[in-house]
LOFI-170632 format. One line per field, with one value per atom (N, C-alpha, C, O): x, y, z; atom name; residue number from 1. Coordinates in Angstrom, 1 decimal, m for minus. Layout:
BEGIN
px	(X	...);
py	(Y	...);
pz	(Z	...);
site	(CA	...);
pos	(NUM	...);
REM end
This chain:
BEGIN
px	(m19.2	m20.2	m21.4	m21.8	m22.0	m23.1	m24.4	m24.4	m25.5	m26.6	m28.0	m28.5	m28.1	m28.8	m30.1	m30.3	m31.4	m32.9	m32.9	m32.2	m33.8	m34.7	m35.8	m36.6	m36.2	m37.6	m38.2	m37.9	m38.8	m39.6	m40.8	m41.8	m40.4	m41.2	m41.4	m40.3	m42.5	m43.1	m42.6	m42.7	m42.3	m42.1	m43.3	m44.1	m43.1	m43.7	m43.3	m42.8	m43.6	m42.9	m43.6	m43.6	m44.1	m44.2	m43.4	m43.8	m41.8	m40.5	m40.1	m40.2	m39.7	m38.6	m38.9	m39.9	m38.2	m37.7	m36.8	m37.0	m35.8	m34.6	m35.2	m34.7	m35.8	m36.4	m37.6	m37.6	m38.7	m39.0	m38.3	m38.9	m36.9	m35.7	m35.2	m34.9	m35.4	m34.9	m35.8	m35.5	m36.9	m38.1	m38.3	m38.6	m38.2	m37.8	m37.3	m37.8	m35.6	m34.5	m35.1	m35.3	m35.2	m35.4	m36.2	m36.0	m37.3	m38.9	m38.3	m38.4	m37.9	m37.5	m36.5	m36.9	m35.4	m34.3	m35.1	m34.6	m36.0	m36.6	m36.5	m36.2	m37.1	m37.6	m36.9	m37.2	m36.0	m34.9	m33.3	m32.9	m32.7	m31.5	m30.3	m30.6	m29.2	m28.8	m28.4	m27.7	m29.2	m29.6	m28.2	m27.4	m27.7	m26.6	m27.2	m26.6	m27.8	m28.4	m29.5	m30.0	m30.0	m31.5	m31.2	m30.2	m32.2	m32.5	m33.8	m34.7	m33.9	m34.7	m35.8	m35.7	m36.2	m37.2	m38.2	m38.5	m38.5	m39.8	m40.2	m40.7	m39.7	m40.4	m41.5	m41.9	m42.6	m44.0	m44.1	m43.4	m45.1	m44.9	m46.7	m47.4	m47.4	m48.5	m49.0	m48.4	m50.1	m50.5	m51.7	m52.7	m52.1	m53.1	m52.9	m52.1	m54.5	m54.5	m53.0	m52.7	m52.4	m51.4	m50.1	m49.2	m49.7	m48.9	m48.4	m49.2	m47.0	m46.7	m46.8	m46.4	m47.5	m47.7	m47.7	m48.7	m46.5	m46.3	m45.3	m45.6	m44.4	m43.2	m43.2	m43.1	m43.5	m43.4	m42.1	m41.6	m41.8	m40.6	m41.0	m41.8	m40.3	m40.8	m39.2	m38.6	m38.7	m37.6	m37.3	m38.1	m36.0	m35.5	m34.8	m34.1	m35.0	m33.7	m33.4	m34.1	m31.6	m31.1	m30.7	m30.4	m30.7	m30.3	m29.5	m30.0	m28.3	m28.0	m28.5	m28.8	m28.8	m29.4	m28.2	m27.1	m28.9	m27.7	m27.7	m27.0);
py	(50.3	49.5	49.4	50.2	48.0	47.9	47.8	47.5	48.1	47.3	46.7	47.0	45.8	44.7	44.2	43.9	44.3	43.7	42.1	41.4	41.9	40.4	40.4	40.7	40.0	39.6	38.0	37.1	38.2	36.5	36.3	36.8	35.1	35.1	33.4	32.8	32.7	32.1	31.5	32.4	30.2	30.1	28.6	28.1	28.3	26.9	26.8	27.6	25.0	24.7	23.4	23.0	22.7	21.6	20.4	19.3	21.1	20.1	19.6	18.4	20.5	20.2	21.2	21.8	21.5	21.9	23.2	24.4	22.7	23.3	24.1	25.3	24.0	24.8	25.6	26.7	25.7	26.4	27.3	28.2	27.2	27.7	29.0	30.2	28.1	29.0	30.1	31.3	29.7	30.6	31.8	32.9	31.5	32.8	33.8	34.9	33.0	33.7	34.7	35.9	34.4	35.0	36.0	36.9	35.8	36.4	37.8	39.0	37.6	38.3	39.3	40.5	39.0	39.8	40.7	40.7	41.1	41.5	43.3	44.3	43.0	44.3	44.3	45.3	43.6	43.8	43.8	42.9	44.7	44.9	44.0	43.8	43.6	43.5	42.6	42.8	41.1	39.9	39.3	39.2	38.9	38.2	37.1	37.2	36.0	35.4	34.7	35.2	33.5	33.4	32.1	31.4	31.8	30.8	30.4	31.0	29.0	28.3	27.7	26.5	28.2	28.2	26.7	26.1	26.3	25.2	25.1	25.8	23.4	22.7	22.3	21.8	22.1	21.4	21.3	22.0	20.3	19.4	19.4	19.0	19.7	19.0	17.9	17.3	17.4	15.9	15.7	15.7	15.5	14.8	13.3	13.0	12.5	11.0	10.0	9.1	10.5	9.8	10.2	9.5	11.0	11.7	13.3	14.2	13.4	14.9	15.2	14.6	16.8	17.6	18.8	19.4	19.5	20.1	20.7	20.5	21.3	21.7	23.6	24.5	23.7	24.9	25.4	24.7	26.5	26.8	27.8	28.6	27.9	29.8	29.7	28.7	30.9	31.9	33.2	34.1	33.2	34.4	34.7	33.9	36.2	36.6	38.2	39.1	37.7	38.9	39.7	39.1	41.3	41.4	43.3	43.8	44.1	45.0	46.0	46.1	47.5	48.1	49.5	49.8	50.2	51.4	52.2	53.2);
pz	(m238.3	m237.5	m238.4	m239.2	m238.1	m238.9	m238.1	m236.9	m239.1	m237.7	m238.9	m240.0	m238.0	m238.7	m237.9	m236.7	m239.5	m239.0	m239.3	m240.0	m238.6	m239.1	m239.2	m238.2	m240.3	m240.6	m241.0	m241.8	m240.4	m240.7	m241.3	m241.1	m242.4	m243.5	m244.0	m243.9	m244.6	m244.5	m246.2	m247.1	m246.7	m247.9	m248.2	m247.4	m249.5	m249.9	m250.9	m251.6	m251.3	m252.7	m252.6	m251.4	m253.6	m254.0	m254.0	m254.1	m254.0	m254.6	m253.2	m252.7	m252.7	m251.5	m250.4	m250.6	m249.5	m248.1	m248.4	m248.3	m248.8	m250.1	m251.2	m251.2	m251.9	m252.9	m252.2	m252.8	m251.2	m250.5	m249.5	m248.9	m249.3	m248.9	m249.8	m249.7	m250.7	m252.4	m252.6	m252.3	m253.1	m253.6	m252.4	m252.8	m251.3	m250.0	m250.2	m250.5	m249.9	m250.2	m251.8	m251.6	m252.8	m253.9	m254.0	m254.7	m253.4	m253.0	m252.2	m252.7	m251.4	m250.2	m251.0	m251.2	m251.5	m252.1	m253.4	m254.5	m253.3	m254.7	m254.2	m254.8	m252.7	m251.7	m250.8	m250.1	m250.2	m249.2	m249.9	m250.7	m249.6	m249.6	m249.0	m247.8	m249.3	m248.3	m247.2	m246.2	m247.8	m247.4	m247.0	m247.9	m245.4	m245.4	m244.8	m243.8	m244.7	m244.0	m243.3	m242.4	m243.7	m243.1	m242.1	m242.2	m240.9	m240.1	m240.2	m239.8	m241.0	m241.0	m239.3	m238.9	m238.9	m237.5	m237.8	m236.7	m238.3	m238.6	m240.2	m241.1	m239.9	m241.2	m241.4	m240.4	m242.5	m242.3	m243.1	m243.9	m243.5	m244.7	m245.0	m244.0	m246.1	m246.5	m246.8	m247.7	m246.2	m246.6	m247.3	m246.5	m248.3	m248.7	m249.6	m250.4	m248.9	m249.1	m248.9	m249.6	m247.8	m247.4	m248.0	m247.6	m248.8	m249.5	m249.2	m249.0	m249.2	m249.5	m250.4	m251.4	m250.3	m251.3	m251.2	m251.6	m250.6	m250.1	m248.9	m247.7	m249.2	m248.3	m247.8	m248.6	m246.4	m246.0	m245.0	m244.1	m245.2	m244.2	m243.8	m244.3	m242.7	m241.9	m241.3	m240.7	m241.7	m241.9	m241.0	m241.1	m240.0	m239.9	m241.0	m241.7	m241.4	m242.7	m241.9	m241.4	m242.2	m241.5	m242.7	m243.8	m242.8	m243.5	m242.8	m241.7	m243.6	m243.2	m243.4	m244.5	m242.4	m242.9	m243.3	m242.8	m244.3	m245.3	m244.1	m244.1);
site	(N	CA	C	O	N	CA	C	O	N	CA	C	O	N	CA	C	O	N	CA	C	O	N	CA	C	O	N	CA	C	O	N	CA	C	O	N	CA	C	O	N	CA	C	O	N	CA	C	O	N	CA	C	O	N	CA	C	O	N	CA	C	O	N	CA	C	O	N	CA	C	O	N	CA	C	O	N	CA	C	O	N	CA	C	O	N	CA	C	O	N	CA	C	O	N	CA	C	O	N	CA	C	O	N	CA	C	O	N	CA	C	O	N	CA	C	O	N	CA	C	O	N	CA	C	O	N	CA	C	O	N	CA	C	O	N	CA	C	O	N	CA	C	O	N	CA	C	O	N	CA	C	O	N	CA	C	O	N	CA	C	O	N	CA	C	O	N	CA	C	O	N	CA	C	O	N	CA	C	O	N	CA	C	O	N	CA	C	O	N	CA	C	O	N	CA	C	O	N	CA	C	O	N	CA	C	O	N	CA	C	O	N	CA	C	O	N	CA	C	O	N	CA	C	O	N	CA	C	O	N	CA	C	O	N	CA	C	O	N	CA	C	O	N	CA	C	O	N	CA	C	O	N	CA	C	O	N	CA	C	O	N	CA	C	O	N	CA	C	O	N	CA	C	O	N	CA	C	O	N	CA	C	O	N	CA	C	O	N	CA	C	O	N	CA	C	O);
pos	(1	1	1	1	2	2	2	2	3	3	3	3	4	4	4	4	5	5	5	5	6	6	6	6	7	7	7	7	8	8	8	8	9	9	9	9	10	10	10	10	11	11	11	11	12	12	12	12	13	13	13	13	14	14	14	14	15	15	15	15	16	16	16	16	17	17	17	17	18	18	18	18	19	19	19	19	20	20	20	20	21	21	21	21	22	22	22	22	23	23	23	23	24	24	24	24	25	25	25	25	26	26	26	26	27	27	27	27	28	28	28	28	29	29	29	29	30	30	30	30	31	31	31	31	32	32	32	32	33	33	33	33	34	34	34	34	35	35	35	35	36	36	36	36	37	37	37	37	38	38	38	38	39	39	39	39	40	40	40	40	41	41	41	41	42	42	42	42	43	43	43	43	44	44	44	44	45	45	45	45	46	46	46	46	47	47	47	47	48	48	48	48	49	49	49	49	50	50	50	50	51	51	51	51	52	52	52	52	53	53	53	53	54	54	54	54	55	55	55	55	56	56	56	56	57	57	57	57	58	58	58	58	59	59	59	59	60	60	60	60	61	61	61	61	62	62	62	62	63	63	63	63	64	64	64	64	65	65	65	65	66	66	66	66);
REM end
């Protein structure tokens, strides 16, 4: 039997949605073990002068505990 946390965490990226997705996942696996899984909760996007510049995600990440 296993048992498993979630923590929720906030990413950004310049590029994409996807690559602030990425940079998370990566961020997060440095100090969490264990990672089987994240749910993306809310997209937002930065605007300035009529333009994106800017991609944010906020993240459930499940992951198992030893």
């Amino acid at each position: 039997m296993s048992v498993a946390k979630i923590i929720e965490i906030s990413a950004q990226s310049t590029e994409s949605f996807e690559d602030a997705i990425k940079l998370g996942i990566e961020k997060a696996a440095r100090t969490v073990d264990g990672i089987r899984g994240a749910w993306v909760s809310e997209q937002k996007v930065h605007v300035e002068n009529g333009k994106v510049t800017g991609y944010r995600v906020d993240m459930r990440v499940t992951f198992v505990l030893s």
